[in-house]
Structure formats: C-alpha cells, structure tokens
VOPAGU-2260 file (C-alpha; in pm, 1 decimal, decimal comma):
REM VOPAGU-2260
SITE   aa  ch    i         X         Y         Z
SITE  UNK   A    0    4435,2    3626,3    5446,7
SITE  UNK   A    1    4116,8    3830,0    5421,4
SITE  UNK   A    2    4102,5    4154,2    5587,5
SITE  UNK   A    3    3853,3    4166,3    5865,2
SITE  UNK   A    4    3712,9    4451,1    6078,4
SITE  UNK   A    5    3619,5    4511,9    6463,8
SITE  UNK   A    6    3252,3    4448,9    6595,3
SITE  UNK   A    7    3195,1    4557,1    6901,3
SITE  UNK   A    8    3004,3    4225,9    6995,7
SITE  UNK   A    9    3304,2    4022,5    7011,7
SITE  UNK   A   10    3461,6    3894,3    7295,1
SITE  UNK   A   11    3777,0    4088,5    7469,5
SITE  UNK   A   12    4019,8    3821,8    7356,8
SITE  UNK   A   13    3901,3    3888,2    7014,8
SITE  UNK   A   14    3913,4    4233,0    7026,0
SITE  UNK   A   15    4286,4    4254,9    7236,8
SITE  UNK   A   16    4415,6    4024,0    6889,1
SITE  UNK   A   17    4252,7    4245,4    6682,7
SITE  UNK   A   18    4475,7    4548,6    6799,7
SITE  UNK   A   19    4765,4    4325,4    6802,3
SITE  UNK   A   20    4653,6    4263,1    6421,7
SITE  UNK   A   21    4610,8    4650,9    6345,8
SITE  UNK   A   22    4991,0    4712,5    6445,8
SITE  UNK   A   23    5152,8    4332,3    6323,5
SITE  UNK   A   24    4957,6    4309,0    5987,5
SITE  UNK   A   25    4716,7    4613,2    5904,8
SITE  UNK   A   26    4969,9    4875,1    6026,8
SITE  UNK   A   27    4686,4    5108,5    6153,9
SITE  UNK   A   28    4851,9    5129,9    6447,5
SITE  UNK   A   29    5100,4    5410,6    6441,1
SITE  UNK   A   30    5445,6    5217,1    6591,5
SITE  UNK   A   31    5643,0    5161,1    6308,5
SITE  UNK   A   32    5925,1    4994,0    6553,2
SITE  UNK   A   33    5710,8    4724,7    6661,3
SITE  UNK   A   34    5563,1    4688,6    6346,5
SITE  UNK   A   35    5904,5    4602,4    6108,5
SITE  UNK   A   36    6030,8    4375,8    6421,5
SITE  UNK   A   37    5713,3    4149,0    6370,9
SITE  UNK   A   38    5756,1    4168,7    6037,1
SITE  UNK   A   39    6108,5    4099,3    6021,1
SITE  UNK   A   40    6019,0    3795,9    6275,3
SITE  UNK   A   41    5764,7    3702,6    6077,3
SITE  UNK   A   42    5973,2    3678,5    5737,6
SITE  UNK   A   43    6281,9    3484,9    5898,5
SITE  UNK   A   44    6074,2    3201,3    6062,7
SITE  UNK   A   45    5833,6    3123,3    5715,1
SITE  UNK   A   46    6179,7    3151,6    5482,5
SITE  UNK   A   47    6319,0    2916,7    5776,6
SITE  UNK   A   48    6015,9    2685,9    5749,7
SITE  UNK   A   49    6057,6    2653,5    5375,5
SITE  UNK   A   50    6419,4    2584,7    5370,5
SITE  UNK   A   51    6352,6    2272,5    5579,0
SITE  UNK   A   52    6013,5    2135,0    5487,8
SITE  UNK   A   53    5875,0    2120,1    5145,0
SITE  UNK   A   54    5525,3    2251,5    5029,7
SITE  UNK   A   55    5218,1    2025,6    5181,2
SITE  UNK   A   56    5472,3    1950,0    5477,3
SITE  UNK   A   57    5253,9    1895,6    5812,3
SITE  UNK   A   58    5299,1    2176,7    6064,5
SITE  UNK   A   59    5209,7    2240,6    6388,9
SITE  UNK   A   60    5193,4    2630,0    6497,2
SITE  UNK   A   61    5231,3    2630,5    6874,0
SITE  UNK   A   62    5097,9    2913,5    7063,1
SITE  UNK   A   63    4993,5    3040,7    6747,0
SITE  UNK   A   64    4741,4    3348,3    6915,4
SITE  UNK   A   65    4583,1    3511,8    6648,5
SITE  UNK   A   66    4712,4    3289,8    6328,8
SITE  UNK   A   67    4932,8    3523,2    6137,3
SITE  UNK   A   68    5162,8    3277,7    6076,1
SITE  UNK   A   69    4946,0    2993,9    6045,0
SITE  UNK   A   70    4749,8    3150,7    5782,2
SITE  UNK   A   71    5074,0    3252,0    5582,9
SITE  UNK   A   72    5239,9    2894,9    5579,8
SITE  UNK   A   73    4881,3    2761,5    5508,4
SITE  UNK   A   74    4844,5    2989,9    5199,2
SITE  UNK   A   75    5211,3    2920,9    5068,2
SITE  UNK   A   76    5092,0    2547,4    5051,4
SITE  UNK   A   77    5167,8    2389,2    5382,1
SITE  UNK   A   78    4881,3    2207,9    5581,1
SITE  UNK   A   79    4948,0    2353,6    5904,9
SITE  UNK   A   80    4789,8    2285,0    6256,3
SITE  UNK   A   81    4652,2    2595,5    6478,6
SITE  UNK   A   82    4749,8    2589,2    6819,2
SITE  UNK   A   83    4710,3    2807,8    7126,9
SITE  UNK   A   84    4555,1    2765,9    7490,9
SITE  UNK   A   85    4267,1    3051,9    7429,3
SITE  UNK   A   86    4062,8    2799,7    7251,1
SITE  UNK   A   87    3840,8    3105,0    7154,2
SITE  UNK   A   88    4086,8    3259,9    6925,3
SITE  UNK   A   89    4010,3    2925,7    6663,5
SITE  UNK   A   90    3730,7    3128,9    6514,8
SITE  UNK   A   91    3871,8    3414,8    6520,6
SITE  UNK   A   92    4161,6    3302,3    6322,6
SITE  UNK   A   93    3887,5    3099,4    6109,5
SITE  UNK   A   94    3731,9    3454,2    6044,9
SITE  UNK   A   95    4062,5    3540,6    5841,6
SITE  UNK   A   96    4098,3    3244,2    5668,7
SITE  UNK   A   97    4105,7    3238,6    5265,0
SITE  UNK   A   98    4296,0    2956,1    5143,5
SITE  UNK   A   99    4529,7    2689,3    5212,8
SITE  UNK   A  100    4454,2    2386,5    5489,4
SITE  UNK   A  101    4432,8    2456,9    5829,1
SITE  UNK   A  102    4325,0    2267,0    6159,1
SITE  UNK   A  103    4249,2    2392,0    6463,3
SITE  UNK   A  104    4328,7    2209,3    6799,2
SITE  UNK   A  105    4353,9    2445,6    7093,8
SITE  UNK   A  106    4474,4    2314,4    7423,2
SITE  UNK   A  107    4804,6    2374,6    7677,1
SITE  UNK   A  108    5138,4    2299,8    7510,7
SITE  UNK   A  109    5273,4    2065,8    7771,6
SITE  UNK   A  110    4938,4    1872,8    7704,9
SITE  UNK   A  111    4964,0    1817,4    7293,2
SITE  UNK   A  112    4949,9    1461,2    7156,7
SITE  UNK   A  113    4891,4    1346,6    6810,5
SITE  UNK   A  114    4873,0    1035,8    6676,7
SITE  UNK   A  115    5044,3    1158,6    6396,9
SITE  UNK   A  116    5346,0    1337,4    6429,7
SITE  UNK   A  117    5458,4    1690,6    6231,6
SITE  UNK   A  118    5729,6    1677,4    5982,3
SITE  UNK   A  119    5760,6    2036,3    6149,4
SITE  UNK   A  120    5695,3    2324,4    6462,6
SITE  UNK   A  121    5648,4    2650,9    6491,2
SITE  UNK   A  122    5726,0    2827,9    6831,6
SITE  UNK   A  123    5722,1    3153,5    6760,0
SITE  UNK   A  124    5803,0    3412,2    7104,8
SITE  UNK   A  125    5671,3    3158,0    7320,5
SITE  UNK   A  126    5947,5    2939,8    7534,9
SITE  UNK   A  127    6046,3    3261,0    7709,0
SITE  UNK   A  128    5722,1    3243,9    7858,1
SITE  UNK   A  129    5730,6    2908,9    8021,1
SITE  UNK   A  130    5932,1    2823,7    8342,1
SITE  UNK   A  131    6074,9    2488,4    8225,4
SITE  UNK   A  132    6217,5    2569,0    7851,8
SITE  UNK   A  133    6409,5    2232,9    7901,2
SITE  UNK   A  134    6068,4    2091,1    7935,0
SITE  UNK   A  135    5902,2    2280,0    7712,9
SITE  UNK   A  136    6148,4    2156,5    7435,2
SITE  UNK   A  137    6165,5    1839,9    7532,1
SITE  UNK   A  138    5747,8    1805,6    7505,8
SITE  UNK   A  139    5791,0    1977,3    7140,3
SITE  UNK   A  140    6025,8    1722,1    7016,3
SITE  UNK   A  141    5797,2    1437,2    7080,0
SITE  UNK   A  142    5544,3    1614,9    6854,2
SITE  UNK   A  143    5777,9    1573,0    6553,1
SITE  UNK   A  144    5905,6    1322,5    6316,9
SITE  UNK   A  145    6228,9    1167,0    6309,0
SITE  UNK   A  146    6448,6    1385,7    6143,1
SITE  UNK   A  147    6176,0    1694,9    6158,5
SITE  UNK   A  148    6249,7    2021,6    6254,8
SITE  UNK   A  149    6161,6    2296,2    6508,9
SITE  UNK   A  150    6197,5    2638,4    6433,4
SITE  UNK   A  151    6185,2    2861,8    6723,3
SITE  UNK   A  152    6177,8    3185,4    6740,6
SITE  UNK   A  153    6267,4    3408,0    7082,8
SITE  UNK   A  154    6417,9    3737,1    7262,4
SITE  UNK   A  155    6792,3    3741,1    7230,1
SITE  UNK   A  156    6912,6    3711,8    7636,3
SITE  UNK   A  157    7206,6    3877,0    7543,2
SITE  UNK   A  158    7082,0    4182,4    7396,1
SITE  UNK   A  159    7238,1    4480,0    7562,7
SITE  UNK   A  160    6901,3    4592,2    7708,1
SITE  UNK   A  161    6789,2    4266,4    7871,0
SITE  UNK   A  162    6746,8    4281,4    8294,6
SITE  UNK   A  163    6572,6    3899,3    8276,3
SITE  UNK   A  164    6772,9    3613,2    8381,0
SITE  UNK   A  165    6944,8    3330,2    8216,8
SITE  UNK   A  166    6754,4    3019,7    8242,8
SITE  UNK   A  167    7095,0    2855,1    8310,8
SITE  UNK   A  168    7122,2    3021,0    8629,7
SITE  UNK   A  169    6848,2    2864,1    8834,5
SITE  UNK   A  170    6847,2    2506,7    8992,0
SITE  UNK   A  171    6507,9    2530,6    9077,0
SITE  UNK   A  172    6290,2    2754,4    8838,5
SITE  UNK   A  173    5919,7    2569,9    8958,4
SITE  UNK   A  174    5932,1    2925,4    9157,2
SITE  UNK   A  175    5784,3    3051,6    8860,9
SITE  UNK   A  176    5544,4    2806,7    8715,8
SITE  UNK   A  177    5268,9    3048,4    8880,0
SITE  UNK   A  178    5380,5    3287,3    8660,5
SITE  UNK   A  179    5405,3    3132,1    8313,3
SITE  UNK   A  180    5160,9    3145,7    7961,8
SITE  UNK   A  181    5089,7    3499,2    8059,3
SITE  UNK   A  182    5110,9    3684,0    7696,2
SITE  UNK   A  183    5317,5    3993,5    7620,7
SITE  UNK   A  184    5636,8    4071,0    7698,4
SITE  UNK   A  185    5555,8    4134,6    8062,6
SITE  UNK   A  186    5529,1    3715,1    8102,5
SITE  UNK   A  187    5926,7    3675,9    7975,7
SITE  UNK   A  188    6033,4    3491,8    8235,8
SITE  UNK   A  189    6355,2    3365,5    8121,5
SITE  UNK   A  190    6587,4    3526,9    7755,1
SITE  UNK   A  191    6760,2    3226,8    7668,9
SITE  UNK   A  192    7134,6    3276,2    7532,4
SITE  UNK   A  193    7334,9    3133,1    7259,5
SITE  UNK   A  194    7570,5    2888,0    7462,6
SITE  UNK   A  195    7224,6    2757,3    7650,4
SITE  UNK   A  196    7084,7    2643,9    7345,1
SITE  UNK   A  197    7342,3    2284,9    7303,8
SITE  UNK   A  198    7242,0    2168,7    7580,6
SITE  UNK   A  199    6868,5    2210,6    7565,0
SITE  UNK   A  200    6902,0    2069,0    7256,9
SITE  UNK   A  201    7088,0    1743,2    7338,5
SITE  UNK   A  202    6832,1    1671,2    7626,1
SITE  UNK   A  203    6581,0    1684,5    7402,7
SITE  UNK   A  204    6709,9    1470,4    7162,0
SITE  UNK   A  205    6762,2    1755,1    6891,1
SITE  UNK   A  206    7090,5    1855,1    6664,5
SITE  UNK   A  207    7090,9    2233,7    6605,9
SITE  UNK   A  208    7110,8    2335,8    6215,2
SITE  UNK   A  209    7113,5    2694,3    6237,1
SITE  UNK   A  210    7110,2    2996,4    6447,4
SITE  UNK   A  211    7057,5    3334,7    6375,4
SITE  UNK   A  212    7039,5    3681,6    6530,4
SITE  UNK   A  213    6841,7    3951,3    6404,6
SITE  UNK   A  214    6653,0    4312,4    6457,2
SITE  UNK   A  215    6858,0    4575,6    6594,6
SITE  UNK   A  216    6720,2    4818,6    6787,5
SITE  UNK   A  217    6710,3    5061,0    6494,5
SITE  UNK   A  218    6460,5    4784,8    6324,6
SITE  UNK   A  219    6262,9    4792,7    6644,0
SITE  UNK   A  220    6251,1    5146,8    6756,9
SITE  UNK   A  221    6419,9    5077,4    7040,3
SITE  UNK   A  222    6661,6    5316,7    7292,3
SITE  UNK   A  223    6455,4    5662,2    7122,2
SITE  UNK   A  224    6449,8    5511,8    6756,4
SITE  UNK   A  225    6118,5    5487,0    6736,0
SITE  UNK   A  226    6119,9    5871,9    6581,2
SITE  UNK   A  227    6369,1    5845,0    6330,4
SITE  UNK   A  228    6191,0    5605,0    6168,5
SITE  UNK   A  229    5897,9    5822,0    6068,4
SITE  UNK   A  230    6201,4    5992,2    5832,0
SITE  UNK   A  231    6409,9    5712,9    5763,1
SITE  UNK   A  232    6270,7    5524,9    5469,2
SITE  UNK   A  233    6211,7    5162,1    5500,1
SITE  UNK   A  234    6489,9    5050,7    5237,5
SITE  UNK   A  235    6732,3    5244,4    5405,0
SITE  UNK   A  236    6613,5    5073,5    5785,9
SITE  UNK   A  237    6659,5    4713,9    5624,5
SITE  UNK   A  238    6974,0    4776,9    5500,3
SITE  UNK   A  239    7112,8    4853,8    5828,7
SITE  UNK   A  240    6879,9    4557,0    5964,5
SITE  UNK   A  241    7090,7    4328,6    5678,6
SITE  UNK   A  242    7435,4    4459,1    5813,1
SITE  UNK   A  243    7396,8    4436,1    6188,9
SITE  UNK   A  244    7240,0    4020,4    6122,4
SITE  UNK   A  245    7558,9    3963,7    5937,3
SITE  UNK   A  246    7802,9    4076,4    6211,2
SITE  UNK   A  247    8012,1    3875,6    6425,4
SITE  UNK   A  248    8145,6    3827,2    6765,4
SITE  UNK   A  249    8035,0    3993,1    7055,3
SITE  UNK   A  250    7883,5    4319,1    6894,2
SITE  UNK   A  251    7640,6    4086,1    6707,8
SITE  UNK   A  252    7495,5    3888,0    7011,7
SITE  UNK   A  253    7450,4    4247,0    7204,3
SITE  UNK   A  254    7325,1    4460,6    6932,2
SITE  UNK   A  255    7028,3    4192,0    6781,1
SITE  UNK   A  256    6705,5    4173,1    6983,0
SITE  UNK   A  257    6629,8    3829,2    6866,0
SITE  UNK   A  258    6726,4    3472,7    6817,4
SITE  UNK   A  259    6603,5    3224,9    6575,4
SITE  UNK   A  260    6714,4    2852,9    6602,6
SITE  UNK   A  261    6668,9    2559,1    6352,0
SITE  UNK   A  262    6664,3    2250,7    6553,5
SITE  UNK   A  263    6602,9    1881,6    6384,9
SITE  UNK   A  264    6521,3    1628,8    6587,8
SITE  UNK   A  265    6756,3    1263,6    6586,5
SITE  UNK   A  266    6646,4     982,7    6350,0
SITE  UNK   A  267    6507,4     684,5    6500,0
C-alpha cells in the first residue's frame, strides 16, 4: 500500500480518512491504544479471511471507508470488491493502491446486488451502526455463495464498559433508523452479544463457525491505560492481549472489547 501524504486541496472526507490513516496505519498520531486495537482488529479479520477462502477468492469489503483492509487482502492475492456509501472515498483508496485487484462499487449496503455472488464478506465495525442488524445480515447473506462465509467484525456488548443496548431488547428498533450509517463510535446504536448471534444467524440462513473475543482494555488504552503503554513495550502488551483472548467464562466476555464471528452461509 503506498504511503500517501495530505494536500490541502482535497475534500473533508478525504482529509477526516486521512487522520484516521495517520493513527490506524502511519502511527503519526500519538494514541498508541487506539492504534494496537485497529491493528489487532485488523490482523484477526485478514488471518480469519484466509483460513476460509483461498488466495484469488472473490471478496466483497462492506463499508470498507478508507480501504485498509481492502488493500491488504488485495495485496495478499485476493480480488476483493471496495465498498462504502461515501462514493468519494473510491479514489482516495485508489490513491493508495499498489498491487493486487481491486474494484470499486460504492453505494448503501441494504442496496448491494451483484450478479455474481462473493465466495466471501467483510464487515468490519459496521452492523453496530445500523438499526436492523437482523436485516442487515440477512441482506449480506444474499451477497454470498452457497457455502461462503462472512466475517464480521464488531464491539463486544458485553464488555464491562458498554451503556448501549442489546439489540435483543427492542421490538421495534425503526426508532432509530434516523440515526444509523453515522461513522465513529458515536453512531453505535446497538453492541450485539454472544447468545444474540444464533439467532441472527439462523434467520439469515447462516451456520456460525467461529467466534472469538479479543482486545482488552490494556490493548486499547482503555479505563487510564492509555499511559502505561508509552512504557510498556509492545511484546510485553500482546502477551497479555494473547492471555486475556484465551480465557473463559464470564471474565472473558467482560474483559474483551471485541467480537469477531465466522459465519458460512447454508448450501443450496
């Protein structure tokens, strides 16, 4: 992925991925926290994407923003599909690009159709921003092959420090359509929990392969972290990271920030 740099004549969409870019890939951005969560996102869902769809698999990268992750599957040998709703952001992702295949169709999520379906998606921190993640899931599935996979990636809602609700909880959560796609973590609308994720699954005509929490809040510089991590090397951070994603019971789904879920969808 080449390294690009900011002109002031780009637009503000351009230049709000670009600091997103300077903390998630660059790490000019002073915030070491939010920088080795990304990263430790970033790693689980490309090692989860290999261990289900071999090299020059077809992707799809929903909600992709600025492309990290497109780019990266791209240049490990996958031909992978760009999506997000700020059409814009296609050339700026196309200013990064160095190698690999990659397509570009922007448009809403709930709107996709291809003629030719994915052996595999990528929805990376993006159901917790819609207000139907039944439907969201549901829409995703018909993008993929029989016997394909999604691998989604999104805020653990049990995580000790989460205030959002459960998805589960409301009958009637159209109350918040007015509300949903906005980016960041201040459009969460629902945190989804382990014991919701059968059942979203089944309606959508999915089997779930794997889940798997991860990022503690040492990782992530959370509850006044964030400054021991300027002293505490990296190795010494991931091996903590390593411990706390192998524990079990309740500890486990309180003490990881995030939730990764391998999903394949039922053979015709």
């Amino acid at each position: 992925m080449k390294r690009i740099f900011l002109n002031e004549a780009w637009p503000d969409s351009w230049k709000i991925s670009y600091q997103y870019d300077l903390r998630e890939v660059y790490g000019e951005v002073i915030s070491r926290g939010y920088t080795y969560a990304y990263q430790n996102r970033k790693r689980h869902a490309i090692e989860a994407m290999c261990s289900v769809a071999p090299y020059g698999s077809r992707i799809l990268d929903i909600a992709a923003a600025q492309g990290n992750f497109t780019l990266a599957l791209a240049e490990l040998g996958f031909e992978v599909t760009w999506n997000d709703l700020r059409d814009e952001l296609a050339d700026y992702v196309a200013l990064k690009y160095e190698n690999g295949i990659v397509h570009y169709a922007p448009g809403n999520a709930f709107e996709l159709n291809f003629y030719d379906k994915f052996d595999a998606v990528l929805i990376t921190e993006i159901i917790e921003h819609v207000a139907h993640p039944d439907g969201f899931l549901k829409q995703v599935a018909t993008l993929v092959k029989p016997n394909g996979h999604i691998i989604m990636t999104t805020p653990n809602g049990e995580y000790f420090r989460n205030t959002l609700p459960k998805f589960s909880e409301f009958h009637d959560p159209s109350q918040f359509e007015e509300i949903q796609f906005k980016p960041n973590s201040d459009g969460h609308i629902f945190l989804l929990h382990v014991d919701e994720m059968s059942p979203l699954a089944e309606a959508a005509g999915l089997l779930i392969k794997d889940i798997k929490l991860f990022t503690n809040p040492l990782t992530a510089g959370h509850v006044k972290t964030e400054t021991l991590l300027k002293v505490i090397p990296r190795k010494l951070v991931d091996k903590v990271e390593a411990l706390t994603a192998h524990a079990t019971g309740n500890f486990h789904r309180k003490i990881n920030t995030h939730m990764q879920v391998i999903f394949q969808k039922i053979g015709a």
